[in-house]
N, C-alpha and C positions, 0 to 999 in steps of 0.2 A: 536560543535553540537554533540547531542548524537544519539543513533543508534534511540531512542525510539523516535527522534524528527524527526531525518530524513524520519524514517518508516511515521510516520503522514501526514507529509508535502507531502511525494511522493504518499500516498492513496488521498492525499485533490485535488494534482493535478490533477491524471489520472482520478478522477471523474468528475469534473469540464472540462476534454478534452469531457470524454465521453459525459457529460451533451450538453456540444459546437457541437460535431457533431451528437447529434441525432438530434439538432435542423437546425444543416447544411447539415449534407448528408442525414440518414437514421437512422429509428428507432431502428435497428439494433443494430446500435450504446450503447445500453440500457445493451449489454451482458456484456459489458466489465465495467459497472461499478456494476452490480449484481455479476459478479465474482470477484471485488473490497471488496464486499460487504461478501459473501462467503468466503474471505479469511483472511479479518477481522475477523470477529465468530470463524474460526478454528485457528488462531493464538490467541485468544483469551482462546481459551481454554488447547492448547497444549504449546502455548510458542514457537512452531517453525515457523520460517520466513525465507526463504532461502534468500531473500532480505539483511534481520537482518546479513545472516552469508557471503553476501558477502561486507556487509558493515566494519564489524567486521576484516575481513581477509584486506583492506584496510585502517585500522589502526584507524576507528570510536573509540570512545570509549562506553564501553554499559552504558546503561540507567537503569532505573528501572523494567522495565517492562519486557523487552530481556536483561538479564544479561550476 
């Protein structure tokens, strides 16, 4: 798996948690997939992910996207 696959998979998740307890706990809940969301957009435009670089340093191999 690549870093670029992992990055996706681990944003698809924490949204999908968020999505789960806004409906279970508190609406609340809503920040953390807007800052999902927010982090997307600026990795999108910068190319940096501190996620990406500690995937990276774990021996991932990079993808296309995070070289």
């Amino acid at each position: 798996m690549s870093t670029d696959r992992f990055f996706m998979l681990f944003a698809g998740i924490v949204v999908l948690v968020s999505a789960l307890l806004t409906w279970l706990v508190s609406a609340w809940w809503l920040l953390l997939a807007a800052f999902i969301g927010i982090h997307l957009i600026q990795a999108s435009f910068t190319g940096f992910c501190p996620l990406v670089m500690i995937l990276k340093s774990m021996g991932l191999k990079p993808g296309e996207i995070f070289p």
